[in-house]
C-alpha positions in Angstrom: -77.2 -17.1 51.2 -73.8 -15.8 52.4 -71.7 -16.5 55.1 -68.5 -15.3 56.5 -66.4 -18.1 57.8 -63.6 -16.9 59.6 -61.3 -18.9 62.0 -57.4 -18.9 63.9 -58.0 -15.7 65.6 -55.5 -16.8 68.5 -55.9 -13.7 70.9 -55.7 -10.9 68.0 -58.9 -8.6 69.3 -58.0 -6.0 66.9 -57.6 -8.5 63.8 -61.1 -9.9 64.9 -62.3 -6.3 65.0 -61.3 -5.4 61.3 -62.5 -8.6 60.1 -66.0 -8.1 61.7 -66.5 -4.5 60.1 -65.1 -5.8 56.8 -68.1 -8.7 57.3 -70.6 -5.9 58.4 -69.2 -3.6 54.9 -70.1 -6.4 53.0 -73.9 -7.1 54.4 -73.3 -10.3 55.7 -75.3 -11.1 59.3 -74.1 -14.8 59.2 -70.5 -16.1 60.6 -69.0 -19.4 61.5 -66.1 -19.4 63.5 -63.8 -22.8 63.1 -61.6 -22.2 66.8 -58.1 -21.3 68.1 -60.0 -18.4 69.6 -58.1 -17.2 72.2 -54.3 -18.7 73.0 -51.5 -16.2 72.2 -49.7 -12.9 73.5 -52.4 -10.9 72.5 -55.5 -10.0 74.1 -57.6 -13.1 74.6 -59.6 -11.8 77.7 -61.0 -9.0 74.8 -61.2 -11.2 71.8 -63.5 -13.7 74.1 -66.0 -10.9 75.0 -66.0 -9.8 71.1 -67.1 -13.5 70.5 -69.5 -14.0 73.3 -71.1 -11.0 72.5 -70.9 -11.8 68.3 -72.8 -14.7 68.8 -71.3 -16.6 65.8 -71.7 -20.3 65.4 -68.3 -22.0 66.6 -66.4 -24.5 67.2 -63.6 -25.3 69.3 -59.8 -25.9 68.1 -57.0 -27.6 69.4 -55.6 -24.6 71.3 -59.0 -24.5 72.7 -59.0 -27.4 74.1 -55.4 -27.8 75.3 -57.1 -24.2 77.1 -59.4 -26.3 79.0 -58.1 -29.9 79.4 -54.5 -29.1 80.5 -53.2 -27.4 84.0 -51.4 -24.3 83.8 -48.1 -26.0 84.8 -48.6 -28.8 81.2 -49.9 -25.6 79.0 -48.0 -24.6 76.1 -46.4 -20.9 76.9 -49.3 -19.8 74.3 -52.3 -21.3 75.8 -50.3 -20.2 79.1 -50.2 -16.4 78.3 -54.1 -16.9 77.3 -55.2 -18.6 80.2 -53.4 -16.5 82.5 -56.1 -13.4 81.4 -59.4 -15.6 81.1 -62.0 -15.6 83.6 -64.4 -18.7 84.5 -67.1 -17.4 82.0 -64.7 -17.3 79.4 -63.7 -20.7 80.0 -67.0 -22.3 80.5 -68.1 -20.3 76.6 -65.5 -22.2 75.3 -66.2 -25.5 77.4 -70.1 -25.2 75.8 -68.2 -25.4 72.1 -68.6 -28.7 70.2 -65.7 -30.5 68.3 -67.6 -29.9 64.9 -71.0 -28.5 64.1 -73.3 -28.4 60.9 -74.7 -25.4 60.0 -78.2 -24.5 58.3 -78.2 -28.2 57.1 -75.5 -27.4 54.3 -72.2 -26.4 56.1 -69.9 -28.9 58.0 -67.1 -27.3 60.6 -64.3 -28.6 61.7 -60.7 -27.4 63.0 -58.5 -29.6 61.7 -60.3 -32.3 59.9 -63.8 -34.5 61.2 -61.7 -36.9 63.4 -58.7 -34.4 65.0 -58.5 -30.9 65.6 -54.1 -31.1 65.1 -54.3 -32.9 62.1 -53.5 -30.5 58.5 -56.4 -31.7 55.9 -55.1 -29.5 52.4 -51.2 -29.6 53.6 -48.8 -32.3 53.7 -44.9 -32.2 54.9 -41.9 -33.5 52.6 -39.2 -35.4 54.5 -37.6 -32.1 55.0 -39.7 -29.7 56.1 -41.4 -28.6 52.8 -45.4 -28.1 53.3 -47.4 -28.7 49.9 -50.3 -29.2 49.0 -51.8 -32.5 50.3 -52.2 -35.8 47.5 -56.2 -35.3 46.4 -56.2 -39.2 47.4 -55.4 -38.1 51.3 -57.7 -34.9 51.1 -61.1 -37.0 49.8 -60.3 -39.8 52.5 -60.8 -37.3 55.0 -64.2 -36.4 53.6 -65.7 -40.1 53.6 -68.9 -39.7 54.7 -69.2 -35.9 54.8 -71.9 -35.3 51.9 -72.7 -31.5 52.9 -72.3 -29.3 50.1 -69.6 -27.3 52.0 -66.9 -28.5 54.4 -65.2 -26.3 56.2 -61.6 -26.2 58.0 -59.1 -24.5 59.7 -55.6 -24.9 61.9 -53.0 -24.1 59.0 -54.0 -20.6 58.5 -53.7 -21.1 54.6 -56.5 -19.9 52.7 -57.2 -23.0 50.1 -60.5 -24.0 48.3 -61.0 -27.6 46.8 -63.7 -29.5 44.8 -64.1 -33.1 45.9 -65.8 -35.3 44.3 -69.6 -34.8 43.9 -68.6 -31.0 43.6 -68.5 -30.5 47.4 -66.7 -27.2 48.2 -64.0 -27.6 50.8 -62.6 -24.7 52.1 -59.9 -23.3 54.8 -60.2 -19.4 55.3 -57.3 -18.4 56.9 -56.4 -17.2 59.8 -57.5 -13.5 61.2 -55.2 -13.3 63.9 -51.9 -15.1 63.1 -50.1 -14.3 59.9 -47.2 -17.1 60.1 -46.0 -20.0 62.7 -43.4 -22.6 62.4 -43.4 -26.6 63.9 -40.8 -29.1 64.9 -43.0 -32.5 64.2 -43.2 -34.6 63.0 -39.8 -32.4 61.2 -39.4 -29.0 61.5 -41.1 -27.0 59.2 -42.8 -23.4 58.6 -46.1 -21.7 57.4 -46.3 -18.2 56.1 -48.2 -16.1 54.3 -46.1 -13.0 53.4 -48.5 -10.3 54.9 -49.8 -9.6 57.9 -53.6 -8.8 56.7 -56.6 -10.4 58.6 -57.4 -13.3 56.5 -61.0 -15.0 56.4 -63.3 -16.5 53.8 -67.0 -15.7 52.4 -69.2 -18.8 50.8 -72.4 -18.0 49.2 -74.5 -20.1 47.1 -75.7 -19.2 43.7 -78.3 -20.5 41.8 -77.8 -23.9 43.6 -74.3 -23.4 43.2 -71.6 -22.6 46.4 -68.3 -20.0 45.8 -65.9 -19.1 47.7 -64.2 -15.9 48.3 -61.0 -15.1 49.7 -60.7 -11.2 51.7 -57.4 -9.7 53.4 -58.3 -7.2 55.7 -55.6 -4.6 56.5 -55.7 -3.1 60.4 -53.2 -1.8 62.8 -50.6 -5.0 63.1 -48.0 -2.4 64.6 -50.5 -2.0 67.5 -50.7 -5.7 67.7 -46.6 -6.2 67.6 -45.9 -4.2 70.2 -48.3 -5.8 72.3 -47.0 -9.0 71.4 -42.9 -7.6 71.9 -44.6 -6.2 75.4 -45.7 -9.8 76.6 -42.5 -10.7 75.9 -40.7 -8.6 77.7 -38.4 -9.5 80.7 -40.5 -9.4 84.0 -41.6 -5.8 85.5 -41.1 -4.9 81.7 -44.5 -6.3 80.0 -47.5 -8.0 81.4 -46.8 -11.2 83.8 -45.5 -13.9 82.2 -43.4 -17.1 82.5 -39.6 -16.6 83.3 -38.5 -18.4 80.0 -37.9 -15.7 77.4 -36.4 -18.1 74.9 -39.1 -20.6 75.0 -42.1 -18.1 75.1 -44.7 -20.4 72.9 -44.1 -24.4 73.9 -46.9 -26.5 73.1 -47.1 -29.2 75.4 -44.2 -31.5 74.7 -43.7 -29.9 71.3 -42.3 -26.8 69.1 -40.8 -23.5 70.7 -42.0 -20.3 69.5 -41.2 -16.8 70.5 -43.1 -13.5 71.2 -40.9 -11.4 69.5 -41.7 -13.3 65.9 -45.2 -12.6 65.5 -44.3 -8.9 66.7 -42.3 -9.2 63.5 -44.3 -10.9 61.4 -46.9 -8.3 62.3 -44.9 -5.6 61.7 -44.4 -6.1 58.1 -45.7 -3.3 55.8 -47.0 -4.3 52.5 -47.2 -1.0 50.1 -47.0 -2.0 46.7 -42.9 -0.9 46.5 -42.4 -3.2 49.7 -44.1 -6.4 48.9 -40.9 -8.6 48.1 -38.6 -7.2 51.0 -42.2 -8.3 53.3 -42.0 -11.6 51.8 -37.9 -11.6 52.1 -38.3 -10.4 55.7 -40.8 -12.9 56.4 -38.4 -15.3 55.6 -35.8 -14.0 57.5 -37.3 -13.4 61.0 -38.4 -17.9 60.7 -34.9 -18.3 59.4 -33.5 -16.8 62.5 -34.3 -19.8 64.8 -37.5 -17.8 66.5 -40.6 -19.5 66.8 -44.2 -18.2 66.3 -47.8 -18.2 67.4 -49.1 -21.5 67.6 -48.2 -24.7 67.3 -49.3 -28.0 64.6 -49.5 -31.4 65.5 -50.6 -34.6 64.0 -49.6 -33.5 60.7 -48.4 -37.3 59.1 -44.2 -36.6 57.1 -45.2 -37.4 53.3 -43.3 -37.0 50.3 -44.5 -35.1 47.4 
């Protein structure tokens, strides 16, 4: 048995596209999708008919359901910029979505972790910012009572993989659609993953026995920038949007992040010669004060 588990797309219809022909290269009929579907400058209207059409088993993610709970006015700029293209069946697809799902008896979903979809399961924060890999202590709590062979998460777009005891496989596949973001609780800090490939994950059991593997997918990120640089474009310059230019991505009562960043982020090229000025421009562009794609919340300040 193999299945694709991809989740995070946040809008990116052509990201969703190169992951589902990668999926389709590899044989594989089965996909779970673990939510943040739609909210960013992208193309959600598209990515949702991809989706509703895909038929994968999926949940929803916080970004989801800020998409359906909150009014226009209390959105985020991100969820804002979505919501702004979906229509009513769009919205009632992603109303139908549960919170978690099992799958074929063996597979449990879930955004964040069982009990919140803004909470980080594998990542923890230092006092200042620094995001490390959570204490094994923290990450097993989370799984009490959660004895299916495979556990699957989302919302940091890090692609992990953990034993826990009883040799359950916990895995987080990435994101497809959002290669970095940054947060200001509970203290500022930033996630990125020094490309901008399509990230997801494949588990397959063998001989009793599930693996994990790991794929980045290449496609055309300078397409996706410059839509992402055109949504944030003053007005009568890119597609409608809000009048705040410096505050493009707010999360209700939380971080700023800006358009122009993922355009960035996206726009990095990653021959072999050009890896480490990717991952030094990565850097930069979050250094610059910009914000990104999505926002975290819930994540509990540790120290390592």
């Amino acid at each position: 048995m193999r299945i694709a588990v991809i989740s995070d797309i946040h809008g990116n219809d052509l990201a969703l596209e190169a992951v589902l022909a990668d999926i389709d290269a590899q044989g594989i009929d089965e996909i779970v999708n673990l939510g943040d579907h739609l909210s960013g400058p992208l193309n959600a209207a598209r990515t949702a008919e991809i989706l509703i059409g895909r038929r994968t088993a999926a949940i929803r993610g916080n970004h989801d359901r800020y998409l359906l709970t909150l009014g226009p006015a209390r959105m985020g700029l991100s969820d804002r910029s979505a919501h702004d293209e979906l229509d009513e069946h769009h919205l009632h697809w992603l109303a139908a979505l549960p919170a978690t799902l099992v799958y074929r008896d063996a597979l449990f979903l879930c955004h964040g972790t069982p009990a919140s979809d803004e909470t980080y399961w594998m990542e923890a924060l230092t006092g200042d910012g620094i995001v490390h890999m959570a204490r094994r202590a923290e990450i097993e709590r989370f799984a009490d009572g959660i004895e299916h062979p495979v556990i699957l998460c989302g919302h940091t777009h890090v692609q992990r993989a953990l034993r826990l005891s009883g040799g359950r496989l916990l895995v987080n596949p990435g994101s497809v659609g959002c290669p970095a973001y940054d947060d200001d609780r509970p203290v500022a800090h930033k996630v990125e993953t020094g490309s901008p490939d399509a990230r997801y994950a494949i588990v397959e059991r063998v001989s009793g026995d599930w693996n994990v593997t790991f794929r980045c997918v290449g496609y055309d990120h300078m397409a996706a920038s410059l839509l992402a640089a055109n949504a944030a474009a003053p007005n009568g310059q890119g597609r409608s949007r809000p009048d705040s230019s410096t505050d493009f991505y707010r999360a209700p009562s939380s971080a700023s992040r800006s358009a122009p960043v993922i355009a960035a982020m996206l726009r990095v090229t990653l021959s072999i010669g050009q890896r480490h000025q990717a991952i030094a421009c990565n850097r930069s562009i979050v250094a610059s004060g910009k914000r990104n794609l999505t926002t975290r919340a819930g994540l509990p300040a540790t120290t390592a």
